[in-house]
C-alpha positions as CSV (number, residue, x, y, z in Angstrom):
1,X,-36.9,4.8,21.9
2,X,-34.6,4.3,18.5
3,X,-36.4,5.4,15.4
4,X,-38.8,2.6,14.0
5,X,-38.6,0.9,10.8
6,X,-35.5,0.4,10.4
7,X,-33.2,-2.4,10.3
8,X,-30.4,-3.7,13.0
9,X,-27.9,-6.4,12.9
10,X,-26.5,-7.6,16.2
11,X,-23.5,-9.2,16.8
12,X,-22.4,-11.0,19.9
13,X,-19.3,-12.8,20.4
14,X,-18.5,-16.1,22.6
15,X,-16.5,-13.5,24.9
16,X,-19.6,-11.9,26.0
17,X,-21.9,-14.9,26.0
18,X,-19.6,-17.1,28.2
19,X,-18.3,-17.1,31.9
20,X,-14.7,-17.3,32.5
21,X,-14.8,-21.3,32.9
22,X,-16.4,-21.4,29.2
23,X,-19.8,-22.3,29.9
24,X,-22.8,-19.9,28.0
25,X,-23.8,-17.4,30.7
26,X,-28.1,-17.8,29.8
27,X,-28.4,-14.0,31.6
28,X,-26.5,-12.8,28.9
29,X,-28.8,-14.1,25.8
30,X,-31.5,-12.8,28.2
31,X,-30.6,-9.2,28.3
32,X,-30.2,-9.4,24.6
33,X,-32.8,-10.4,23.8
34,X,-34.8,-8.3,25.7
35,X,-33.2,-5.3,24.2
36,X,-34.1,-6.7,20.5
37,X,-37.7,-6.8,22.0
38,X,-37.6,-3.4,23.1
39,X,-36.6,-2.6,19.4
40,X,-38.9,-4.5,17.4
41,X,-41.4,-3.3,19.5
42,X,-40.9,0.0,18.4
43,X,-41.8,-1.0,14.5
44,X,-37.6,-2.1,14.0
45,X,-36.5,-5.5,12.5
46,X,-33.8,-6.9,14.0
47,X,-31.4,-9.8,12.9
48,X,-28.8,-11.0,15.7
49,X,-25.4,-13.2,14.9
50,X,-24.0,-14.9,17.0
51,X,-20.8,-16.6,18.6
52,X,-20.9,-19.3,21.1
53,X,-21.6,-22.6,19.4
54,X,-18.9,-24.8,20.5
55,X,-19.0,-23.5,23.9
56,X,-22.6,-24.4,24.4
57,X,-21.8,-27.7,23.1
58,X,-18.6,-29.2,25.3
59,X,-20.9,-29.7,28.6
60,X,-23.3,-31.4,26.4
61,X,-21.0,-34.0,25.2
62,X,-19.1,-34.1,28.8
63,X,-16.0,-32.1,27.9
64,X,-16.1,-30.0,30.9
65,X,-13.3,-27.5,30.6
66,X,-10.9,-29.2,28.3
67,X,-12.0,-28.1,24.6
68,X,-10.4,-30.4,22.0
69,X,-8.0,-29.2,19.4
70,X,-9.2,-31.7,16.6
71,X,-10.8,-30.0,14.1
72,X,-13.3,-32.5,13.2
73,X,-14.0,-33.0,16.9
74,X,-15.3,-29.2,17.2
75,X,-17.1,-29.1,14.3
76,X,-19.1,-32.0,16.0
77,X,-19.2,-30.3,19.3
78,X,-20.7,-27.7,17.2
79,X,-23.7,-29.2,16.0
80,X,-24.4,-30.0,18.9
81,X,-24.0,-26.9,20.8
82,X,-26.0,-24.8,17.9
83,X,-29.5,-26.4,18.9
84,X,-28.3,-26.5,22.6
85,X,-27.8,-22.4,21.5
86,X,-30.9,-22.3,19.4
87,X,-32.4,-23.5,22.6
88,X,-31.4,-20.6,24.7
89,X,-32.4,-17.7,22.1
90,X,-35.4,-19.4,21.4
91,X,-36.8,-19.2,24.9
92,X,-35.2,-16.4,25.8
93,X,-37.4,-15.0,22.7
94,X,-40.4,-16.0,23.2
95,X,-40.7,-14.3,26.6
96,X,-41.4,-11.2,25.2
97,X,-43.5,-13.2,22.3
98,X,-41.1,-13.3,20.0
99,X,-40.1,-16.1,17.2
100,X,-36.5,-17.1,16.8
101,X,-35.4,-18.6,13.5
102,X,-32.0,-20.2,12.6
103,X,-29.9,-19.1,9.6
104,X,-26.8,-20.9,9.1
105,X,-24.5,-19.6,6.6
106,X,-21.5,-20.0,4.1
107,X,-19.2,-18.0,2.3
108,X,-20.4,-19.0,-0.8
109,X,-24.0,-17.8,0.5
110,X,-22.0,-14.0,0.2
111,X,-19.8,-15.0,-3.5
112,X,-22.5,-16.6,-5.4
113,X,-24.6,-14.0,-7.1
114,X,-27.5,-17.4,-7.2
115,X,-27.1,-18.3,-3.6
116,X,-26.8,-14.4,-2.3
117,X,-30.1,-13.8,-3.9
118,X,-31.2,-16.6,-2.1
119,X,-29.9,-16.4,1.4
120,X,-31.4,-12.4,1.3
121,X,-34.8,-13.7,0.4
122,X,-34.6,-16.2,3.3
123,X,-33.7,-13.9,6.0
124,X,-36.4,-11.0,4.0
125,X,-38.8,-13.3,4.7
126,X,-38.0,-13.8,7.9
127,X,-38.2,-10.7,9.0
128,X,-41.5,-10.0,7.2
129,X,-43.4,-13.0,9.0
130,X,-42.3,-11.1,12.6
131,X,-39.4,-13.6,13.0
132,X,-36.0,-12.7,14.5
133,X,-33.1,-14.5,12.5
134,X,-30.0,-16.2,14.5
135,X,-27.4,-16.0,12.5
136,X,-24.0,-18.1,12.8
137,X,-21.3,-19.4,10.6
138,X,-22.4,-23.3,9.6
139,X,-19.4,-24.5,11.5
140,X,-20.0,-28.3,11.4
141,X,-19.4,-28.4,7.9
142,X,-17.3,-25.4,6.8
143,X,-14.2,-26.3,5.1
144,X,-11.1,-24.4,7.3
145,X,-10.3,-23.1,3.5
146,X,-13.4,-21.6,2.9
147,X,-14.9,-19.7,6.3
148,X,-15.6,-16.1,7.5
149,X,-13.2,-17.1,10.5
150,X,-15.2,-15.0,12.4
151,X,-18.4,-13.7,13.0
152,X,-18.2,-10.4,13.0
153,X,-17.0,-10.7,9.4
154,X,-20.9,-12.4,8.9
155,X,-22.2,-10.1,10.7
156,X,-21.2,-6.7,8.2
157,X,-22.0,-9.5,5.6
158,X,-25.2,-9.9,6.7
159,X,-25.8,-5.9,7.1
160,X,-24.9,-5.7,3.5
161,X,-27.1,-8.6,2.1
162,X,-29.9,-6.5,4.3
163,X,-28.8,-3.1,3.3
164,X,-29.4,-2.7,7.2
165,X,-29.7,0.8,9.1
166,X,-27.5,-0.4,11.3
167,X,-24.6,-2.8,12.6
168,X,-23.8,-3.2,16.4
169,X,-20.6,-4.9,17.5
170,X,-21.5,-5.9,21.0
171,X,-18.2,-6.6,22.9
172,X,-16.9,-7.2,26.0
173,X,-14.8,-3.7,26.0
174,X,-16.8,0.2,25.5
175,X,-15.6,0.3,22.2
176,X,-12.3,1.6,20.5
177,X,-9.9,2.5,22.7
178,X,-7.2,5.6,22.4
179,X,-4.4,2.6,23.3
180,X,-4.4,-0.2,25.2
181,X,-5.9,-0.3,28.5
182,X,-3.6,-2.8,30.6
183,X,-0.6,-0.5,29.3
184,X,-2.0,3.0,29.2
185,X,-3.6,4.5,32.4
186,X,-5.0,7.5,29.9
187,X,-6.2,5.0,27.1
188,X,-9.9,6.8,26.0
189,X,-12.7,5.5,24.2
190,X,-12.8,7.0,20.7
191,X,-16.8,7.9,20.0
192,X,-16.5,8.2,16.5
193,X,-14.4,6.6,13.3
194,X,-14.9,8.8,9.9
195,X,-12.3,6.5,8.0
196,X,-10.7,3.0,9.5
197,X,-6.7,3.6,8.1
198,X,-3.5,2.1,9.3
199,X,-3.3,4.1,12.7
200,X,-6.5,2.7,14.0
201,X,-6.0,-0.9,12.7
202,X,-2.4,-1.0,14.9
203,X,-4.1,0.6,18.0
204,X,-6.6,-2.0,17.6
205,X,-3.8,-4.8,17.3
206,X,-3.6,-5.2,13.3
207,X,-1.6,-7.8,11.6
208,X,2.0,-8.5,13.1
209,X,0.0,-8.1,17.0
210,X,-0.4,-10.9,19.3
211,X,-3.7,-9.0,20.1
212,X,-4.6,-9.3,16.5
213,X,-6.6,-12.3,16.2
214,X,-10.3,-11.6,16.8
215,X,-10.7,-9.2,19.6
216,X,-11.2,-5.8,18.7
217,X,-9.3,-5.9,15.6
218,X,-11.7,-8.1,13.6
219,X,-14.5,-5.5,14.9
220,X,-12.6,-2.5,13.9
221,X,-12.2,-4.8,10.6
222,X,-16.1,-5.6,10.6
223,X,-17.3,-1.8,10.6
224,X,-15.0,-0.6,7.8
225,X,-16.9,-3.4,5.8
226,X,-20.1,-2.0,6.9
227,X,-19.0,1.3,6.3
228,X,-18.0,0.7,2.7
229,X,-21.7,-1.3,2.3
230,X,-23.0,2.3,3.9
231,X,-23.9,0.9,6.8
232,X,-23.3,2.8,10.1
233,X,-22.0,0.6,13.0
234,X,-21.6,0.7,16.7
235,X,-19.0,-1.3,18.3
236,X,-20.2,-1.2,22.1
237,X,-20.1,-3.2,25.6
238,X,-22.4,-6.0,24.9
239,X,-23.1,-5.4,29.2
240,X,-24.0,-2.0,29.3
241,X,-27.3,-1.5,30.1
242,X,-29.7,-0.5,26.9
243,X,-27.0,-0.7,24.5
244,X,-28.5,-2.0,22.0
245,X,-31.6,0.8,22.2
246,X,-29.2,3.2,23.0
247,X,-27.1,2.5,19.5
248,X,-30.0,2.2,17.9
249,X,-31.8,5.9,19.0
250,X,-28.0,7.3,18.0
251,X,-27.1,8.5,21.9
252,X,-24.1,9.6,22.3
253,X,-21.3,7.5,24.4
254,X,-22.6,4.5,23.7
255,X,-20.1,3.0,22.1
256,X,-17.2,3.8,18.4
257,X,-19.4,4.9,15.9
258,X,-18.0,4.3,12.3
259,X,-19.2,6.3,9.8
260,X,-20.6,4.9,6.6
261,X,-18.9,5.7,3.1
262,X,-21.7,7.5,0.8
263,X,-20.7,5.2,-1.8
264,X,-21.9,1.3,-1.4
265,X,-19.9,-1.4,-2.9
266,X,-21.7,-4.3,-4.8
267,X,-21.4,-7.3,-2.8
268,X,-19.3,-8.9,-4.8
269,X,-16.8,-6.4,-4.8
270,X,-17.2,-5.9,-1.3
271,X,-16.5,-9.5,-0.9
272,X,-13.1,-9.4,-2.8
273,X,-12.2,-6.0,-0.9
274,X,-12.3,-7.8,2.0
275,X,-13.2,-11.0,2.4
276,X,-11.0,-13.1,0.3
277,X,-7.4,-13.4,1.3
278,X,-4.8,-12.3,-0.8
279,X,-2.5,-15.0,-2.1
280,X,0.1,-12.6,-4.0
281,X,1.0,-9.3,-5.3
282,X,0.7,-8.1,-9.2
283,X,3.1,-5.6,-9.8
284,X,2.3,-3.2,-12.9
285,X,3.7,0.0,-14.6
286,X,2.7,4.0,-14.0
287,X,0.5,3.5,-17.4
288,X,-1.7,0.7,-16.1
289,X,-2.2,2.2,-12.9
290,X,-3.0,5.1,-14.6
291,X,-5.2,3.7,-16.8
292,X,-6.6,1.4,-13.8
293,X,-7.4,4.5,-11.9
294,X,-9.1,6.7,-14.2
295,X,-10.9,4.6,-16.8
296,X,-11.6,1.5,-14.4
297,X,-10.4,-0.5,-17.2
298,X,-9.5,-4.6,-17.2
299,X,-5.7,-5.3,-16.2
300,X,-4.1,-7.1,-19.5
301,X,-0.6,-9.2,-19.3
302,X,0.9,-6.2,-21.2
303,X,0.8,-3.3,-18.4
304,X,2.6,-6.7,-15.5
305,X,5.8,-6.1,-14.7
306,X,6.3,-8.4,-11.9
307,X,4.5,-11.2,-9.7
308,X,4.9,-11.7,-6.1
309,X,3.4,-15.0,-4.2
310,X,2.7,-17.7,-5.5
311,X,-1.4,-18.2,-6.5
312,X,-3.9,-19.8,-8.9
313,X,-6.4,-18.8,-11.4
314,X,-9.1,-17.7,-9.1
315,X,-7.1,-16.1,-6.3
316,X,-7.5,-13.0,-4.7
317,X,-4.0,-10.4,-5.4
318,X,-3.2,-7.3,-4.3
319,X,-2.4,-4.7,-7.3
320,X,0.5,-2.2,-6.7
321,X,2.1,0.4,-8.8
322,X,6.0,0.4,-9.7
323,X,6.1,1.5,-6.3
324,X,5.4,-0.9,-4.9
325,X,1.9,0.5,-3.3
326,X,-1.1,-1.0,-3.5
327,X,-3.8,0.8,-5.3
328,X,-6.6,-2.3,-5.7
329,X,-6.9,-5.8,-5.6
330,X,-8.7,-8.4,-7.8
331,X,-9.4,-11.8,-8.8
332,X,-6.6,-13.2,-10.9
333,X,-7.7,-15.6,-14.0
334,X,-3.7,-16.5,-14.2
335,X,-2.0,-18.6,-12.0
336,X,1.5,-17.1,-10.9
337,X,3.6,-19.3,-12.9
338,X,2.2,-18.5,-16.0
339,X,1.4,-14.5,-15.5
340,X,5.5,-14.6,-14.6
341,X,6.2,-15.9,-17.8
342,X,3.5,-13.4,-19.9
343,X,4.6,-10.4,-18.0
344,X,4.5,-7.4,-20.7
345,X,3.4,-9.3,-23.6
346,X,0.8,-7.4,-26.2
347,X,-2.7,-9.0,-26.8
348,X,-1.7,-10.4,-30.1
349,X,1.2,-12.4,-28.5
350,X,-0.6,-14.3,-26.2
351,X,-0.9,-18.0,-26.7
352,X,-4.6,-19.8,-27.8
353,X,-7.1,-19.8,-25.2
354,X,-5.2,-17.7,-22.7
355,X,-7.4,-14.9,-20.6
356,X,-6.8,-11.4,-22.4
357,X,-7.4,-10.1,-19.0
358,X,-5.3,-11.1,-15.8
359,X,-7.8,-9.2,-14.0
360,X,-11.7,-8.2,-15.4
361,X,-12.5,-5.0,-14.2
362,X,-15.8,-6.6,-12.7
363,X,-13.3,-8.5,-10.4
364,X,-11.7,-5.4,-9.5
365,X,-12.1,-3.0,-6.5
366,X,-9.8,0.1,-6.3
367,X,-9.1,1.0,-2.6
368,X,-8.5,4.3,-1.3
């Protein structure tokens, strides 16, 4: 049994809730669930997100297996596959006498210090009164602008807002692999991840990789979020028997195991570290990054001595030294055009009512 009182998230993706024709495969919710019994039974809280909304909702409405490609089409298929998802949690639940409860969240629910507050209560709450939260994106309304685009993203989100014990990754592979298994005959699985770096993310299938979207690269991208909230995660076969005890009691082979950083971002940092898209690249001199570095000091127009990409006030950007390397990234409160033209200038010589800072330090997050 995995030590009590403690708290686990649980992702699953539509991979392993859904046969090969599409349609949700109910055994699969059933085995989970009866794993999260198992768990709460011993004294644990556990909070499971998960995939499969759309999926559970094209029989419904009579698409068989042709899934649309109009956007607003599958956010309605959506709402109606979340209930018709709800449905099969919820039963699957209360066989062991458990109470499902469903969470639908936003973005903003992670950026907004009011709504954070709020959505943390909600699920505290939740937990408190016996209740297991199902968690998923709030796809039938979520702007394609604004949206985790996927839920294992939520899922080290949620962790975070939880300060959770624990974050499994429940695939449909045994976790990280040495290399890829349909090329590699001697492709192993790694047990355990002290840092996520560039290496990992390309074995993975990182950016540039038609493997890259989802898959195991948006786990592998999930954990090192949970490790920077200090989290510890498991990304494991979601159809191996007891893996969610198993993770949970810390047995070895189970799944990757990534190892949580001792020091826990905020979440808002956290949130601009990795959640927010970068729209550009703020290029500034061996002073500021000096000064960046070791005081953790604001950026100001004088220490820019290029911009790359073209953003808004608001946007997320990527901070490099003269190098070219990139030592942090930020919110910028200068559109592109306008830090271009500012680039270098002294305090004094900015025009009325113009940021001093192109980036606040509180909007800041240096990265390793």
């Amino acid at each position: 049994m995995a030590t009590t009182g403690r708290t686990v998230v649980a992702k699953i993706g539509t991979s392993s809730l859904t046969s090969p024709s599409g349609s949700i495969r109910v055994a699969a919710i059933e085995k989970l669930c009866a794993e999260v019994a198992e768990l709460c039974a011993g004294g644990n809280r556990v909070v499971i997100v998960t995939s499969g909304a759309i999926a559970a909702g094209l029989p419904v409405l009579g698409f068989g297996d042709s899934r649309p490609s109009d956007p607003a089409v599958l956010q309605a298929v959506s709402a109606v596959g979340q209930a018709e998802l709800l449905g099969h949690y919820n039963r699957a639940l209360a066989a062991h006498d458990l109470i499902g409860g469903q969470v639908l969240l936003a973005p903003l629910d992670f950026v907004n210090r009011r709504q954070y507050l709020h959505a943390r209560q909600t699920l505290t709450v939740l937990l408190d009164l016996g209740v297991v939260p199902v968690v998923n994106e709030n796809d039938a309304v979520a702007d394609d602008e604004i949206r985790f685009g996927d839920n294992d993203r939520l899922a080290a989100l949620v962790a975070h807002l939880l300060a959770a014990d624990l974050l499994v990754l429940l695939t449909d592979t045994p976790g990280v692999l040495s290399g890829d298994p349909r090329l590699s005959q001697d492709a192993s699985l790694i047990e355990e991840i002290v840092a996520v770096d560039h290496d990992l993310e390309v074995v993975a299938g990182g950016a540039g990789s038609p493997h890259g979207s989802g898959g195991m690269a948006s786990k592998l991208a999930a954990a090192k979020i949970a490790a920077w909230s200090g989290v510890r995660a498991v990304i494991a076969a979601a159809d191996r028997p007891d893996v969610l005890v198993d993770a949970a009691a810390g047995r070895p082979g189970v799944g990757t195991v990534v190892v949580p950083r001792r020091q826990r971002l905020p979440a808002r940092k956290l949130w601009i570290a990795f959640a927010v898209g970068s729209s550009g690249t703020v290029i500034v001199d061996a002073g500021a990054r000096a000064a960046l570095l070791a005081r953790g000091v604001s950026l100001l127009p004088a220490g820019v001595i290029d911009v790359r990409g073209s953003f808004d006030a608001g946007d997320a950007v990527e901070i490099a030294g003269p190098d070219g390397a990139v030592f942090a990234k930020g919110l910028c409160r200068y559109p592109a055009s306008l830090l271009q033209r500012l680039a270098g200038s002294q305090t004094a010589a900015l025009p009325p009512d113009t940021s001093h800072e192109v980036v606040h330090r509180d909007d800041m997050v240096l990265l390793p």
